[in-house]
C-alpha positions in Angstrom: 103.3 72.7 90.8 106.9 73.4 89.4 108.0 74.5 92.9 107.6 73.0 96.1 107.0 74.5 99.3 110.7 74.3 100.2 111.8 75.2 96.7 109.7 78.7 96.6 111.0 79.7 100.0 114.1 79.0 98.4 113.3 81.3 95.2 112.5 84.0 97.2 115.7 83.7 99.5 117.7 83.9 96.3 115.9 86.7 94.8 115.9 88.8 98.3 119.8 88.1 98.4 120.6 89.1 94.3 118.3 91.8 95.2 120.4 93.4 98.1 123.9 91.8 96.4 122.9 93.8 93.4 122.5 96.8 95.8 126.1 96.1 97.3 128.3 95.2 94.2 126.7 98.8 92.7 130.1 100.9 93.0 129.7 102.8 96.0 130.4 106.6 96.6 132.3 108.3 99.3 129.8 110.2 101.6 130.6 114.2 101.3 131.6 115.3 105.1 131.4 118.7 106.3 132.3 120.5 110.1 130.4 123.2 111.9 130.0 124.5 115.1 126.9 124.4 116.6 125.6 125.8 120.2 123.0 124.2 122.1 121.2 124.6 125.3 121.5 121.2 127.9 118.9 120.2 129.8 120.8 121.6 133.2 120.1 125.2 131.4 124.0 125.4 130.7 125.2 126.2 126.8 127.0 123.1 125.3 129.4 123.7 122.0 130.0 120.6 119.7 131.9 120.2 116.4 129.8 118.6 114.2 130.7 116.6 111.6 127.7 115.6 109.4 127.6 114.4 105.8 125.7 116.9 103.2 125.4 115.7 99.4 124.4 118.6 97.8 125.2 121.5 100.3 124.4 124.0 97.2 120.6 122.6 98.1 118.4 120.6 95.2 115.3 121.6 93.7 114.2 117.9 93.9 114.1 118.1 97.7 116.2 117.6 100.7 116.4 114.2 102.9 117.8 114.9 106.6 118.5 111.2 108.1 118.7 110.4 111.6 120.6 107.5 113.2 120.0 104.8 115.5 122.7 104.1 118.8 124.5 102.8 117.8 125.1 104.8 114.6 126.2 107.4 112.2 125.6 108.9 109.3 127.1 105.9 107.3 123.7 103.9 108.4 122.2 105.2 105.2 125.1 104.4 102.4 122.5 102.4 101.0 119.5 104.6 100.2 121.6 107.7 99.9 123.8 106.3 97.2 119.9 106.2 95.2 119.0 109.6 96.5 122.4 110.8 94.6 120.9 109.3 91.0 118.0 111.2 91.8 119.2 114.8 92.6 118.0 114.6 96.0 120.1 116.5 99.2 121.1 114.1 101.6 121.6 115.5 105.3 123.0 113.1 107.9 122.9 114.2 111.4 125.6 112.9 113.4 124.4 112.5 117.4 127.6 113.7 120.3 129.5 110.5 121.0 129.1 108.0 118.4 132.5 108.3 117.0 131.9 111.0 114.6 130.7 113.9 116.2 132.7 114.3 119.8 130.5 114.3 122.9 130.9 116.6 125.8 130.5 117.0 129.2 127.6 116.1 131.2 125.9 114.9 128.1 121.9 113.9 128.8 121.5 111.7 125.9 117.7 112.8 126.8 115.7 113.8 123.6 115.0 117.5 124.9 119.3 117.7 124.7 119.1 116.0 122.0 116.4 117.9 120.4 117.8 121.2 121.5 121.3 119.6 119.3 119.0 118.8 116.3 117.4 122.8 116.1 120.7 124.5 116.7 122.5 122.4 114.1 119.3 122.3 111.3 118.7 126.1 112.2 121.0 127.8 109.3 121.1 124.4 107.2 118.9 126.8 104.5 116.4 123.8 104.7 114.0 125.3 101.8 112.1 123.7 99.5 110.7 119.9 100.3 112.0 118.2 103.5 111.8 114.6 104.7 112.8 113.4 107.4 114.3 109.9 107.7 115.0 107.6 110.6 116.0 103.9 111.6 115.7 102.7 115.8 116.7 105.4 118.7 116.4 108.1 115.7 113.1 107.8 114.9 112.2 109.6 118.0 113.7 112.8 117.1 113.0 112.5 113.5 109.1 112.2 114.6 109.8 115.6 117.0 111.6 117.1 114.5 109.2 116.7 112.0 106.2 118.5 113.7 108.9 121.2 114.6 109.9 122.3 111.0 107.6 122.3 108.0 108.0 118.4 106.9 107.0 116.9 103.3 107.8 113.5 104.5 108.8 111.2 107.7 110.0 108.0 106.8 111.2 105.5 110.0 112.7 102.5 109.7 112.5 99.8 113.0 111.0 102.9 115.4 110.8 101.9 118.7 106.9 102.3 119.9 105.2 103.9 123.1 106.7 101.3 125.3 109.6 98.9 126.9 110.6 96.4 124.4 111.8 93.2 125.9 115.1 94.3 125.3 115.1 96.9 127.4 113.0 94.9 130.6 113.8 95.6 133.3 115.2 98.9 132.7 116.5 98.8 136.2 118.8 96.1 135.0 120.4 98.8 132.4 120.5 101.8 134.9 122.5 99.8 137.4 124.7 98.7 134.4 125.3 102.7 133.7 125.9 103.3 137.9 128.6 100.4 137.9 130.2 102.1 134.8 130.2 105.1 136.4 131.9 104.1 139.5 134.6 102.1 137.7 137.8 104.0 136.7 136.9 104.7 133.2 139.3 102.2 131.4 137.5 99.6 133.0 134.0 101.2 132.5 134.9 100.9 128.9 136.1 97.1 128.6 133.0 96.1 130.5 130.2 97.6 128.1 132.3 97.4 125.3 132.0 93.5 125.9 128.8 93.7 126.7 127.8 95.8 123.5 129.7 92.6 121.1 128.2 90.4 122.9 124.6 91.5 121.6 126.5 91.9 118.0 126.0 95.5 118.3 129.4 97.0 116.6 130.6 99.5 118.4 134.4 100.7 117.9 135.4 101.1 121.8 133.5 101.6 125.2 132.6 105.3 125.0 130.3 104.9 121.9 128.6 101.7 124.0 128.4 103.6 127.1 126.5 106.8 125.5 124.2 104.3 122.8 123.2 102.4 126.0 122.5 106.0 127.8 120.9 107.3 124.6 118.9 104.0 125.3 117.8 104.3 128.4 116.8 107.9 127.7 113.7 106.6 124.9 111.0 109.4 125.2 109.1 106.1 124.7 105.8 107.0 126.7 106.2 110.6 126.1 106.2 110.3 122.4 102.3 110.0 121.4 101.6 113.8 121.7 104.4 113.9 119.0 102.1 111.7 116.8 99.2 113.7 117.5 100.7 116.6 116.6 101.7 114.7 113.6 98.5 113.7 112.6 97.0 116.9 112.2 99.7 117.8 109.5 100.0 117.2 105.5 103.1 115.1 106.3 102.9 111.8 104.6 104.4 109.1 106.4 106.1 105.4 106.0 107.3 103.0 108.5 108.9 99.5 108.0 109.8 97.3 110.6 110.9 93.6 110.8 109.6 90.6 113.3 113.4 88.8 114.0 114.2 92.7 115.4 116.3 91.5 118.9 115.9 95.2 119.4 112.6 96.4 118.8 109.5 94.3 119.6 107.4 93.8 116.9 103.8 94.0 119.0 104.9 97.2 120.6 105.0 98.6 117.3 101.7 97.1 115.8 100.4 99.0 118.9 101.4 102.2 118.1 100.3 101.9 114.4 96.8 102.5 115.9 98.1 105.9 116.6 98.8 106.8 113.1 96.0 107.3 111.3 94.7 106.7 107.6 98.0 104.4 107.0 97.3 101.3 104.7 98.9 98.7 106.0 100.6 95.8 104.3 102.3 92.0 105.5 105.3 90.1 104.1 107.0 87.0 105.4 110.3 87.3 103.8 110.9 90.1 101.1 108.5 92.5 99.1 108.1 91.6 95.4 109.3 94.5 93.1 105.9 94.2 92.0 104.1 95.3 95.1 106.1 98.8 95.1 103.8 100.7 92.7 100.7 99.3 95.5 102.6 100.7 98.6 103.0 103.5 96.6 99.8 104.5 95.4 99.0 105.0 99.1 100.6 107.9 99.0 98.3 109.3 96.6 95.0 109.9 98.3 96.3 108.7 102.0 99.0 109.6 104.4 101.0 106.6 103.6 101.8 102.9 104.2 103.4 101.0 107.2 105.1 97.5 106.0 106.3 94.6 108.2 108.5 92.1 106.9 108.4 89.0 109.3 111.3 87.2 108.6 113.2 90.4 108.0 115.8 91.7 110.9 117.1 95.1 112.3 118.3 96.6 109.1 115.9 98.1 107.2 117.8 101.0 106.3 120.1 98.2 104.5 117.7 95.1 103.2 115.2 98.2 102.2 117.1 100.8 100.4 115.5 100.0 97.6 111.9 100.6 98.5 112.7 103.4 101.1 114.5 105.5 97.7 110.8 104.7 96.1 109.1 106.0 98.7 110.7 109.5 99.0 111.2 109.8 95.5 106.9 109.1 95.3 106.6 111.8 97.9 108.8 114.4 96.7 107.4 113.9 92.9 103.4 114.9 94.0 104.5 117.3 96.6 105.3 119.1 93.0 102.0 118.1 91.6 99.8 119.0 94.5 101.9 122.7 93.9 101.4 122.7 90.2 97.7 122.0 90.0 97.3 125.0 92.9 
């Protein structure tokens, strides 16, 4: 052999890193940032009224299709720089949802952080977003719950998740007790001191968050998960055309990587596919061609981490542009 064991690891290190370097050195474009009201209904029956700011590429609309993204907690709309600097090359819409209280879109009082408030945000603010033509919904972490709901809510081409969170506790989150107490103390505390404490507690778990409100409401957002609640979502999901992809990672800190092998189970007719640390350019056109006769592909990367939305771009882009492109040829052949 020309390459040892430690040399080929090394290769593919090398490649993985030109891969996403080549990905970040690409001169990047300034998302496009719109405002609008919206009105919503909170889970205590009362009407809450946000500001939204959101980031809309093509607010015209594109006949290629339209990509809404939803963000983890922490997040924003700037999650997906990445893969919608590609969806711009290809004339795709790029929607990105912006949740109350992460520091773009302001929260409000007596925010739930539940996904039936959130959900209730999501249909108010996609309602006159003139979503026509083919849809996909995308999602990395805490997002990919509403994404999923959202998806068997309005007529969906696509869903595409990145890191979802499965039907149960990670080991993050256990004991959840520990995290509810954490939210009582915080909400005792005078709230300057709230805000040190779990803006601390947020850096030290490397999460970046900008100040102690946006750690407070991701770790609320958090302790909402629908979690257990989510499978008749996926039911629902099954019985549609959508096709789907998810990728997750096994170094997640965040997101266990047998709770999510678990609730592949649940999504039927999806070809599944291993890789230990990055997916050969050649292997696209496989994971691809699942899309052809199946409802997709799921794809764990072992040695990968939290980011998929980041180290993946490249294959995410390949995967919408493969399910908006015979969306049109299942339409033409009719």
């Amino acid at each position: 052999m020309i390459f040892g064991r430690h040399s080929y690891s090394l290769l593919k290190t090398i490649v993985s890193n030109r891969t996403f370097a080549s990905i970040a050195s690409t001169e990047m474009t300034e998302p496009i940032v719109h405002r609008k009201l919206v009105k919503f209904q909170k889970v205590d029956g009362k009407t809450a009224e946000v500001q939204a700011v959101y980031e809309d590429s093509l607010s015209s609309g594109s006949s290629v299709g339209t990509v809404v993204a939803f963000h983890g907690s922490p997040g924003s709309h700037k999650d997906f720089k990445f893969i919608r600097q590609k969806l711009d090359a290809m004339g795709v819409r790029f929607i990105g949802i912006n949740y109350p209280g992460f520091k773009q879109t302001e929260g409000y009082a007596g925010q739930d952080h539940s996904n039936e408030e959130r959900q209730s945000y999501t249909n108010a603010f996609l309602k006159d977003m003139s979503l026509s033509g083919k849809v996909i919904f995308l999602a990395h972490s805490r997002g990919c719950e509403n994404a999923l709901m959202t998806a068997t809510t309005f007529p969906a081409t696509g869903l595409v998740m990145m890191n979802p969170v499965g039907l149960r506790l990670h080991k993050s989150l256990r004991p959840l007790s520990r995290y509810q107490r954490l939210e009582s103390v915080y909400n005792m505390l005078p709230k300057f001191l709230g805000d040190a404490m779990i803006y601390k507690m947020y850096h030290s778990f490397g999460l970046k968050v900008q100040d102690g409100e946006e750690a407070i409401n991701a770790l609320r957002s958090v302790i909402r998960c629908g979690l257990d609640k989510t499978l008749p979502y996926i039911q629902k999901l099954q019985e549609q055309d959508t096709k789907n992809f998810i990728i997750f990672a096994g170094r997640d800190i965040i997101v266990e990587e047998e709770i999510i092998f678990e609730s592949l189970k649940e999504y039927k007719d999806l070809e599944h596919f291993d890789y230990e640390d990055y997916i050969p350019s050649e292997d696209f056109s496989k994971i691809l061609k699942t899309f052809d006769s199946g409802k997709g592909a799921s794809v764990f990367v072992k040695n990968n981490k939290h980011y998929q939305n980041k180290a993946r771009a490249d294959l995410v882009a390949e995967v919408v542009r493969k399910i908006l492109d015979l969306d049109t040829v299942k339409k033409n052949k009719l």
